[in-house]
N, CA, C and O of each residue as an XYZ file, in Angstrom:
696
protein
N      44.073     19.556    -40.517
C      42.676     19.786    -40.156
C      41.896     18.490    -40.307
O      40.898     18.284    -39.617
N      42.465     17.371    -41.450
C      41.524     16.672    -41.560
C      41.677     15.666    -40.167
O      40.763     15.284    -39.436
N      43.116     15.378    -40.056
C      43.600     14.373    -39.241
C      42.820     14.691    -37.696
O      42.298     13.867    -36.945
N      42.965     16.408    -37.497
C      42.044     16.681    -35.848
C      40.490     16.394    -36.089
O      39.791     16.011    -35.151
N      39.804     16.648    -37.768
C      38.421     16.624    -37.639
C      38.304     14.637    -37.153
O      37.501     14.091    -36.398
N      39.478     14.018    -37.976
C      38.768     12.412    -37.759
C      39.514     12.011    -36.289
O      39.707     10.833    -35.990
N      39.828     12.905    -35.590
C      40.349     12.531    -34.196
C      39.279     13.109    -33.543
O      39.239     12.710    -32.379
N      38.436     13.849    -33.800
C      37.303     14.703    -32.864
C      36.409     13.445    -33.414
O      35.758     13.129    -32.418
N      36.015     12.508    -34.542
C      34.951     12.092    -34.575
C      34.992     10.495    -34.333
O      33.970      9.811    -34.351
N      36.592      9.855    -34.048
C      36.719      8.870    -33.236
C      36.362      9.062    -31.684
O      35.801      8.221    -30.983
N      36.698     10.049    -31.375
C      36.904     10.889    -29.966
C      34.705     10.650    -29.231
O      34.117     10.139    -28.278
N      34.388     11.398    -30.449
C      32.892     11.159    -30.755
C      32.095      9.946    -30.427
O      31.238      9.743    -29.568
N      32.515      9.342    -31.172
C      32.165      7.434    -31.867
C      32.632      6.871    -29.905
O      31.809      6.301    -29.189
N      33.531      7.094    -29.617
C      34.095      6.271    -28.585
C      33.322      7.018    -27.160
O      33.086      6.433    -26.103
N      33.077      8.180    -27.417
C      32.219      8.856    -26.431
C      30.776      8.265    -26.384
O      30.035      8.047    -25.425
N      30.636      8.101    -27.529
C      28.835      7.281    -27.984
C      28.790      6.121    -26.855
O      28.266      5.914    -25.760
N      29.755      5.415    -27.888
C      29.438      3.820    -27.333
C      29.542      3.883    -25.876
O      28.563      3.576    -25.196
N      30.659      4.262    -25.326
C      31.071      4.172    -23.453
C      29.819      4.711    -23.136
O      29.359      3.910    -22.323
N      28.666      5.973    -23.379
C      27.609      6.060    -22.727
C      26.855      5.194    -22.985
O      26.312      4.688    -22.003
N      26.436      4.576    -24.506
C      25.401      3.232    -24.479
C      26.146      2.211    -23.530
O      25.792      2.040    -22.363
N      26.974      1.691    -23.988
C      27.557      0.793    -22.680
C      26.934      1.150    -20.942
O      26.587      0.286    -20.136
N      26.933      2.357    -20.758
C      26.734      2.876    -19.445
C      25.067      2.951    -19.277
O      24.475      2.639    -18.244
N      24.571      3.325    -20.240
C      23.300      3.106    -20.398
C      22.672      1.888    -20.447
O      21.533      1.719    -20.011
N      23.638      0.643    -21.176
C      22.730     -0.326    -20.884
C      23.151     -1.289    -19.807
O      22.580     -2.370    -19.661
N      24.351     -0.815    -18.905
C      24.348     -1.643    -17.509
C      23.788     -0.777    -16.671
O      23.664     -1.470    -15.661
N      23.242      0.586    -16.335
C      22.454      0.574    -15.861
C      20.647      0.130    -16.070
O      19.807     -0.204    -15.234
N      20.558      0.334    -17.744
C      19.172     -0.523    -17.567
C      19.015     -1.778    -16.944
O      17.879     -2.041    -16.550
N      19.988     -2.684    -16.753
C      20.271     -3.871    -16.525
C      20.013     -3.748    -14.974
O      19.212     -4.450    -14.357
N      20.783     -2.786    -14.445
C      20.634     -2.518    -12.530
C      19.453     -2.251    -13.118
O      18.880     -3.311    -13.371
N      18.748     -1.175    -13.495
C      17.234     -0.763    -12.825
C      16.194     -1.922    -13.063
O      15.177     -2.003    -12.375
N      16.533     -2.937    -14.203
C      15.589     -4.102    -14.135
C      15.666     -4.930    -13.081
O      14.703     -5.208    -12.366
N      17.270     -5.532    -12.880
C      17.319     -6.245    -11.147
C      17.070     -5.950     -9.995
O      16.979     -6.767     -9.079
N      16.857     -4.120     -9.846
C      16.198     -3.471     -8.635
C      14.878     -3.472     -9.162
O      14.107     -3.544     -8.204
N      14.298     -3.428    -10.163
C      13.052     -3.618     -9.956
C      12.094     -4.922     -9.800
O      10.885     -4.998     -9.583
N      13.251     -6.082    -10.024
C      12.916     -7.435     -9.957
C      13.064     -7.637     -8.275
O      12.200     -8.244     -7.642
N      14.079     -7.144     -7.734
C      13.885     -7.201     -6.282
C      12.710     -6.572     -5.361
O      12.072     -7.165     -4.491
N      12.602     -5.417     -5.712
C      11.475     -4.702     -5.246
C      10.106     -5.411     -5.698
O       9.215     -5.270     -4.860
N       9.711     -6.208     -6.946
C       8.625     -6.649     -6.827
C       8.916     -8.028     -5.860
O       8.052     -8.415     -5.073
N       9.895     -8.549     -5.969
C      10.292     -9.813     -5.170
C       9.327     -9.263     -3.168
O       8.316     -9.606     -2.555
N      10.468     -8.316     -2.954
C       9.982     -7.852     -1.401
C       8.484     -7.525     -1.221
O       7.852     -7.990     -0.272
N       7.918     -6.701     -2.166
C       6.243     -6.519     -2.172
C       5.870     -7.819     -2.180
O       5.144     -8.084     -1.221
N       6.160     -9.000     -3.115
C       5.098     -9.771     -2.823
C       5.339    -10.351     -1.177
O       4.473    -10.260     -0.306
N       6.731    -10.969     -0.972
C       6.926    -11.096      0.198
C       6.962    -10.718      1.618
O       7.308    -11.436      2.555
N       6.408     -9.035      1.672
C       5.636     -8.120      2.834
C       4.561     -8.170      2.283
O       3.729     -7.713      3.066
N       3.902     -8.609      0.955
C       1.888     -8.833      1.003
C       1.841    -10.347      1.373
O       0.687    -10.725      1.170
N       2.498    -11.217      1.763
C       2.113    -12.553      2.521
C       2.935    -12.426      4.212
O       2.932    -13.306      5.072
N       3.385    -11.479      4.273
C       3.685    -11.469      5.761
C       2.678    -10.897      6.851
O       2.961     -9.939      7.570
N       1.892    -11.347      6.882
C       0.817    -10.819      8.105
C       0.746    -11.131      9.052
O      -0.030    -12.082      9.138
N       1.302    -10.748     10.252
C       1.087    -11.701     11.368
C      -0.466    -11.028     12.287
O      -0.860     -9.932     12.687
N      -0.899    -12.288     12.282
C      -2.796    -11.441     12.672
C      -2.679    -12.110     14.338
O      -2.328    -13.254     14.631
N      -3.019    -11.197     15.114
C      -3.681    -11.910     16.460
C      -4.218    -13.514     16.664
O      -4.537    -13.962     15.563
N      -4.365    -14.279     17.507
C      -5.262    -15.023     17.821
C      -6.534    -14.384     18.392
O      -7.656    -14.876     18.282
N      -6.253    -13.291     18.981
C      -7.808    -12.536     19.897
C      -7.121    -10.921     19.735
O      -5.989    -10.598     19.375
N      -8.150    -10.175     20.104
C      -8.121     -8.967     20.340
C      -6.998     -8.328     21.756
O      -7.400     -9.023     22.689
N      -6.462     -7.894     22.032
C      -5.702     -7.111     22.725
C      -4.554     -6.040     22.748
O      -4.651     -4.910     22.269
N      -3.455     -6.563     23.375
C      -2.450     -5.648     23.723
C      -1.195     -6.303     23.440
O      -0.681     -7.199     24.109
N      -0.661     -5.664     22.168
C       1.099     -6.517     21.613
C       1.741     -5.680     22.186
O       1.235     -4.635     22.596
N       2.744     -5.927     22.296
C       4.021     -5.769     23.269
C       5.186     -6.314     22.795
O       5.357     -7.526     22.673
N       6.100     -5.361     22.488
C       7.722     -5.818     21.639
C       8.055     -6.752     23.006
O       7.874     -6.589     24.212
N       8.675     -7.884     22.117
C       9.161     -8.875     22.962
C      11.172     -7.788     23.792
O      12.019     -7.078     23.250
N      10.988     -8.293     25.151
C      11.947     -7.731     25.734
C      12.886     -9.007     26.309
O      12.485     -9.180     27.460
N      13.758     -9.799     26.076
C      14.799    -10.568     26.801
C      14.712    -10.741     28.486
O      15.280     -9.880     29.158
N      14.386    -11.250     28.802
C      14.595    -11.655     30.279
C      15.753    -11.957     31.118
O      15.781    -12.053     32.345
N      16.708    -12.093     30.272
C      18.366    -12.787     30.685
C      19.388    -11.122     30.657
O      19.512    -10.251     29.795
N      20.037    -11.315     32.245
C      20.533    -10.311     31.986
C      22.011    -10.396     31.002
O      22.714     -9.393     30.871
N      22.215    -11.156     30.625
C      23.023    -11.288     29.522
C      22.923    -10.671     28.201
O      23.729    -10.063     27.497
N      21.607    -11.031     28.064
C      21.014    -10.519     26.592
C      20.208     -9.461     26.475
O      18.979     -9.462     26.549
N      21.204     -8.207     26.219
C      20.346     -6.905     26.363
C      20.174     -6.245     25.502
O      20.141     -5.018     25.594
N      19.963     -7.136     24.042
C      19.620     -6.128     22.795
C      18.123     -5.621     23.084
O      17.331     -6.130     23.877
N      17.900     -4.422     22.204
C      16.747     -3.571     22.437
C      15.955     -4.438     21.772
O      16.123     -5.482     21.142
N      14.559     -3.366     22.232
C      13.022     -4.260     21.317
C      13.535     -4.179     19.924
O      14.423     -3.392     19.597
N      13.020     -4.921     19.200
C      12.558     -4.943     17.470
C      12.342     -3.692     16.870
O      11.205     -3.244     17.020
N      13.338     -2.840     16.068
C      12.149     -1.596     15.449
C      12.026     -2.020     14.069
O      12.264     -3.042     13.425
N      11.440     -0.545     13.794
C      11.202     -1.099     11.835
C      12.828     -0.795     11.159
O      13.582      0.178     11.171
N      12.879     -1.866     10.715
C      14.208     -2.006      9.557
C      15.509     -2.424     10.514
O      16.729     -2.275     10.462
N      14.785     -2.880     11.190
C      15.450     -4.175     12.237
C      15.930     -5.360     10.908
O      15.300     -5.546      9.867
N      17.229     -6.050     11.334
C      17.552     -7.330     10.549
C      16.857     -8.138     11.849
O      16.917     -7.699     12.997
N      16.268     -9.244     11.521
C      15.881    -10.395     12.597
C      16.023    -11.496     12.359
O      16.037    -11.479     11.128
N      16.221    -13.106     12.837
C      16.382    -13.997     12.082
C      15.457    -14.958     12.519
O      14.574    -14.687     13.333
N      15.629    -16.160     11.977
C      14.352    -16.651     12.251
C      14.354    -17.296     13.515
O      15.366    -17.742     14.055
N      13.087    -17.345     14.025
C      11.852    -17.849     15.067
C      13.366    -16.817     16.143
O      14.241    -17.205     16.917
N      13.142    -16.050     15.842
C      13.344    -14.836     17.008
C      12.211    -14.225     17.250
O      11.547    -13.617     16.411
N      11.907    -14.386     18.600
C      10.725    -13.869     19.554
C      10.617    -12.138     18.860
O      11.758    -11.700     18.709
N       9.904    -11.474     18.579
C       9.759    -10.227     18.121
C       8.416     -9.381     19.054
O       8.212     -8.170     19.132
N       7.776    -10.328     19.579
C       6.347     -9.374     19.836
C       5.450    -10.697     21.101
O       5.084    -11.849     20.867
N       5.389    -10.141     21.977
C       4.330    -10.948     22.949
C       2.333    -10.235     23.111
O       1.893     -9.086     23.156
N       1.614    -11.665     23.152
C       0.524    -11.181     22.949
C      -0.002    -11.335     24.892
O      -0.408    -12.430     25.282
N       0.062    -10.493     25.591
C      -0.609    -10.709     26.863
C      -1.862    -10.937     26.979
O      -2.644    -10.138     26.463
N      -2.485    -12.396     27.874
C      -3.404    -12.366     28.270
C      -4.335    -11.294     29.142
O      -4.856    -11.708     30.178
N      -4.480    -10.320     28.844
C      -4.752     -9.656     30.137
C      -6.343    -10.161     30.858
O      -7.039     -9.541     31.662
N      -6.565    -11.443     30.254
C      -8.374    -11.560     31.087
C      -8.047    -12.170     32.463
O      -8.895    -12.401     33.325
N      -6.655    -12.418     32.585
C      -5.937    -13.483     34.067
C      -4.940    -12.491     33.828
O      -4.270    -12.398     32.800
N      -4.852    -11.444     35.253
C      -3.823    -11.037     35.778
C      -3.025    -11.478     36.762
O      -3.515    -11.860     37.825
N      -1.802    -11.483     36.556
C      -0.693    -12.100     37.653
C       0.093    -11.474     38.465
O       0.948    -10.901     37.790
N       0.251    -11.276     39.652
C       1.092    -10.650     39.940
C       2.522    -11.206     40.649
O       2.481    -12.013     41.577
N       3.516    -10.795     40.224
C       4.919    -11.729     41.375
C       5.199    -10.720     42.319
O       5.537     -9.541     42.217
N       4.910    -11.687     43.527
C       5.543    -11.301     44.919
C       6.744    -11.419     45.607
O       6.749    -12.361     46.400
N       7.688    -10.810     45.558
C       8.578    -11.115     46.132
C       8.221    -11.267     47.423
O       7.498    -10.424     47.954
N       8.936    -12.980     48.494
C       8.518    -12.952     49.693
C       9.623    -13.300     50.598
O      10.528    -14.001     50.145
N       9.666    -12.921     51.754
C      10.979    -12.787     52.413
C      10.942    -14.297     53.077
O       9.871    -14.828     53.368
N      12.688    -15.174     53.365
C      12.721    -16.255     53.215
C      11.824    -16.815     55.313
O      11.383    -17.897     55.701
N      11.940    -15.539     56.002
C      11.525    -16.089     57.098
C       9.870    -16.494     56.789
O       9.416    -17.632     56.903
N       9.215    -15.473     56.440
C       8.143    -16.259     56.102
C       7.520    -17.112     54.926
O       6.366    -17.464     54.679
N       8.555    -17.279     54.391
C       7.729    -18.286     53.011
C       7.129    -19.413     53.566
O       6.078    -19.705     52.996
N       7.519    -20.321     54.711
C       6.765    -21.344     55.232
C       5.367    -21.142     55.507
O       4.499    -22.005     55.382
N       5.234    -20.228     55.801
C       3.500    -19.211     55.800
C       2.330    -19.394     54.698
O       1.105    -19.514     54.725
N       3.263    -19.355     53.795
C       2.609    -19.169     52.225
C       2.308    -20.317     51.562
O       3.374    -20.834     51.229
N       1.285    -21.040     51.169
C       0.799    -21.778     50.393
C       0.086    -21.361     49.302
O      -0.616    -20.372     49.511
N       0.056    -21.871     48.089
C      -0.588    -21.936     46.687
C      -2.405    -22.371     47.727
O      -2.594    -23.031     48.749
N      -3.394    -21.595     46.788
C      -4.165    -21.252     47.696
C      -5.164    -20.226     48.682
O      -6.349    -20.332     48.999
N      -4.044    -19.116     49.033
C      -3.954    -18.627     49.998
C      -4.990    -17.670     49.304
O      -5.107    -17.606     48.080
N      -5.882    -16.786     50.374
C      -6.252    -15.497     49.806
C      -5.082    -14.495     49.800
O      -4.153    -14.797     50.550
N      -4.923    -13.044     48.896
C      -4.184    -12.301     49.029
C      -5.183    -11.066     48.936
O      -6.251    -11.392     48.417
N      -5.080     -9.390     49.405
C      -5.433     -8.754     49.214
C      -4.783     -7.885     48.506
O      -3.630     -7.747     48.914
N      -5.102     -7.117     47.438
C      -4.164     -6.563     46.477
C      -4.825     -5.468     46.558
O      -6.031     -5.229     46.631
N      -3.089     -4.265     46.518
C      -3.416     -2.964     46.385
C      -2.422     -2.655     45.246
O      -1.245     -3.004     45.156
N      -3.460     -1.636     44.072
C      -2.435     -1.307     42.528
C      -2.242      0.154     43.099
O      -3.068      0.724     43.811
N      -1.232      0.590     42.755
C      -0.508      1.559     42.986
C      -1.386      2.835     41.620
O      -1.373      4.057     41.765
N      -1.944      2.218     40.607
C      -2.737      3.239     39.276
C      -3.701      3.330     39.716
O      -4.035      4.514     39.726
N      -4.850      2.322     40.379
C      -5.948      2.012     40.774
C      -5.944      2.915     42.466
O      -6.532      2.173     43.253
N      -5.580      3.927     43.025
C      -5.814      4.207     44.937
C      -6.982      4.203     44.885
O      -7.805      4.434     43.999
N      -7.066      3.654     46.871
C      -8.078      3.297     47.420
C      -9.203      2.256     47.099
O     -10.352      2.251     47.540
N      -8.440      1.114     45.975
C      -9.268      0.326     45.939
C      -8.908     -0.662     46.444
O      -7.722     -0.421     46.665
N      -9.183     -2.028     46.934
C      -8.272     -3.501     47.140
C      -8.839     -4.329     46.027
O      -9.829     -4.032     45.358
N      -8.167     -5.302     45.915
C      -9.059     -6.798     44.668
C      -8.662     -7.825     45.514
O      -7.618     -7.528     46.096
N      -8.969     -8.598     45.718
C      -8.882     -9.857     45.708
C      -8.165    -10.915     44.602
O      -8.332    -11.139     43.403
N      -7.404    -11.368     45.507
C      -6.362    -12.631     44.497
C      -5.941    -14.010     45.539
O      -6.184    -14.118     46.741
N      -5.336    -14.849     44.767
C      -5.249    -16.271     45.278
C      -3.810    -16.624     45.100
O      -3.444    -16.240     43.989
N      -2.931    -17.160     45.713
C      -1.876    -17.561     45.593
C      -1.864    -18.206     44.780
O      -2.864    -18.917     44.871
N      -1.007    -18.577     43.486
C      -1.434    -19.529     42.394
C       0.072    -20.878     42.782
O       0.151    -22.106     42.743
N       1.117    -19.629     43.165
C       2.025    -20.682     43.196
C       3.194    -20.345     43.901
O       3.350    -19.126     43.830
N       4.297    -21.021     44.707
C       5.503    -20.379     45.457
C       7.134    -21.029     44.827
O       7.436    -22.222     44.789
N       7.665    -20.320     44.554
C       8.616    -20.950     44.430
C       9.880    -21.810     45.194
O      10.606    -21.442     46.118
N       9.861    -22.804     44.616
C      11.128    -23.621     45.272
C      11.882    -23.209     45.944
O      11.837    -23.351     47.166
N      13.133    -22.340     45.080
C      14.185    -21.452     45.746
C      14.239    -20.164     45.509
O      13.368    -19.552     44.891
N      15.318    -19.642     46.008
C      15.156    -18.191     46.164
C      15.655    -17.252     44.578
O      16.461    -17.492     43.679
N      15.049    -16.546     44.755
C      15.088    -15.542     43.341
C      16.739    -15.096     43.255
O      17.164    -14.163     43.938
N      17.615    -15.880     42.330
C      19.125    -15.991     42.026
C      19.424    -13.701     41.672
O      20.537    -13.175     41.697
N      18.442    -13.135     41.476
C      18.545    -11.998     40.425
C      18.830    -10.975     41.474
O      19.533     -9.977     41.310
N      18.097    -11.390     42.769
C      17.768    -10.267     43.983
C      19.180    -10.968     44.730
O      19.991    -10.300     45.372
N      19.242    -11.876     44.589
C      20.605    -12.479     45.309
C      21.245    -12.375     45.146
O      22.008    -12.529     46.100
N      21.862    -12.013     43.907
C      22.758    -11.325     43.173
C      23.331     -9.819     43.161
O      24.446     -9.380     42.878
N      22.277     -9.271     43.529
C      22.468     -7.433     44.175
C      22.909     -7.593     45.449
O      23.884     -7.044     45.963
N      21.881     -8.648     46.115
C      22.331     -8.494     47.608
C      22.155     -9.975     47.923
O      21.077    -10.553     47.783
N      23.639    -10.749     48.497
C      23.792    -11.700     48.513
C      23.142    -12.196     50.010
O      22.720    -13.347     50.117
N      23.079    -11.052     51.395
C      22.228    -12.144     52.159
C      20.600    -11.929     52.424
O      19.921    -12.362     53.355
N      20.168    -11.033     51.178
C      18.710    -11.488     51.318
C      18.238    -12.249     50.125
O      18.505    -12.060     48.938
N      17.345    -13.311     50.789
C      17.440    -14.376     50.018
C      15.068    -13.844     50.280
O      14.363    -13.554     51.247
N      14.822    -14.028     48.695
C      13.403    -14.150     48.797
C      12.739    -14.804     47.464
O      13.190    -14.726     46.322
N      11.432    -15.537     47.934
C      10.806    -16.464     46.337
C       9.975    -15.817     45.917
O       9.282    -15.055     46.591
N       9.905    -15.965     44.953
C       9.261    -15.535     43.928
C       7.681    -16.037     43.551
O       7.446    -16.615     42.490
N       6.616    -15.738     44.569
C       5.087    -16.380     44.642
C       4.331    -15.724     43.945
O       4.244    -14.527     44.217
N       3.700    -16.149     43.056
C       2.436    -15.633     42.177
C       1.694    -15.485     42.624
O       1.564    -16.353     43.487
N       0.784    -14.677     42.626
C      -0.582    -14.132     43.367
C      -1.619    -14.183     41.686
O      -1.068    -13.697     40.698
N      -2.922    -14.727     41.544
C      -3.885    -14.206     40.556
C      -4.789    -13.348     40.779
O      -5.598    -13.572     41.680
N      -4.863    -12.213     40.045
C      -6.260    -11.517     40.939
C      -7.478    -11.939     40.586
O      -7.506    -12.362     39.431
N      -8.691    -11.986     41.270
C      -9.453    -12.789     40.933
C     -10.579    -12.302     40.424
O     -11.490    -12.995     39.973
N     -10.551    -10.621     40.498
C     -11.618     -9.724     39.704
C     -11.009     -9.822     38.277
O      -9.967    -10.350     37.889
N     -12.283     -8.944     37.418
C     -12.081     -8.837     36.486
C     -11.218     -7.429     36.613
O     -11.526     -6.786     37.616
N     -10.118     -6.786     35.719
C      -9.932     -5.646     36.120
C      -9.682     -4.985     34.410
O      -8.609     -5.157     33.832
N     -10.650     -4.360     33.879
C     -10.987     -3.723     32.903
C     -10.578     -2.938     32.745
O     -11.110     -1.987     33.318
N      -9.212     -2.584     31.795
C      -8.329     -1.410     31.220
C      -7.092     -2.077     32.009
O      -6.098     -1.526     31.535
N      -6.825     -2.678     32.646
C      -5.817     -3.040     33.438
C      -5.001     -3.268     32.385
O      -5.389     -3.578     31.259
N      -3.318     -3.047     32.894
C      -2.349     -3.512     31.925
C      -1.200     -4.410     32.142
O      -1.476     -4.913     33.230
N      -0.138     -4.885     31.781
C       0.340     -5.700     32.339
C       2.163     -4.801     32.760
O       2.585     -3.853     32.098
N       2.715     -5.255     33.634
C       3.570     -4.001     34.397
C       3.639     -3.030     35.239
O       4.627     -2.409     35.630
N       1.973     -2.865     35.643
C       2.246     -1.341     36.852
C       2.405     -2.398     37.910
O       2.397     -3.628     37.855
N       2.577     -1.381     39.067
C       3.651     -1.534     40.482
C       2.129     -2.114     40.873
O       1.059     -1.838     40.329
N       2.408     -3.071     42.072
C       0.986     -3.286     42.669
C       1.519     -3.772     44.319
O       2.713     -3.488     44.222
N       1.364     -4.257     45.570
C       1.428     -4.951     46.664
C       0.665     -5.496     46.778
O      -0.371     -5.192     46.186
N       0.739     -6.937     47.838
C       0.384     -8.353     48.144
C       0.097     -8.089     49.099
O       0.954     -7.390     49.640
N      -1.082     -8.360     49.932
C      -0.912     -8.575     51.315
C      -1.481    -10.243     51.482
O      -2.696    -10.374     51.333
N      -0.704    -11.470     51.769
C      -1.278    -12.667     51.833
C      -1.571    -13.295     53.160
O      -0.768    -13.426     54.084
N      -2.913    -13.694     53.134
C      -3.513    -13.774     54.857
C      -3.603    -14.862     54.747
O      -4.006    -15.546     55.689
């Protein structure tokens, strides 16, 4: 009896310590998670990214059809000076025209255009050719190898208030 009572109270003693042991490497984790967590608070209370002006942000989207990861969400990994967010001008709207290669000789930077928005019916605006391109748009040439057309900017030249940047619109350039 005595030999099982001092085997139940080594048994005891060794049960103790392995939980303090366990007890004090986890105090040890909950101090380094809590040293991290104040670490990240201070470092999301100096991350602010503020406007230059008032408008409309917009998750940055890749332009290359190569590179087709999605927008940015929250708890995104990102690395640095990766594009995350575009701020559009919208007080200068632009529009790209695709223009077919027989008449691009037609078209000069310049030009009046009459513009019809597809959100906006029955209204026209007024816009200006801002610019034509060199050669032909590689992207449309690529779907369909014998139509070949450039890629001419049109500006509209009203103000257009609530306007956004992306709806469908047509060119007519005189």
């Amino acid at each position: 009896a005595k030999s099982d009572l001092l085997r139940v109270q080594q048994k005891g003693r060794a049960n103790l310590m392995q939980k303090e042991a366990q007890l004090t490497a986890r105090s040890a984790t909950l101090r380094l998670q809590k040293e991290k967590e104040a670490n990240y608070r201070d470092q999301l209370s100096k991350c602010k990214i503020l406007a230059p002006a008032p408008g409309l942000v917009v998750y940055y989207k890749s332009r290359s059809r190569f590179n087709s990861s999605p927008p940015v969400e929250e708890g995104a990994m990102v690395r640095e000076r990766q594009n995350l967010i575009t701020l559009p001008d919208i007080s200068v709207m632009r529009m790209d025209v695709k223009v077919h290669e027989s008449a691009i000789d037609n078209v000069k930077p310049g030009q009046k255009a009459r513009i019809t928005i597809d959100a906006i019916s029955g209204q026209f605006f007024n816009g200006t050719v801002r610019q034509v391109a060199p050669l032909p748009n590689n992207q449309v040439s690529w779907l369909n190898p014998d139509l070949k057309v450039y890629t001419t900017q049109v500006v509209i030249d009203e103000d257009l208030a609530g306007m956004r940047p992306g709806l469908s619109a047509m060119a007519e350039i005189i």
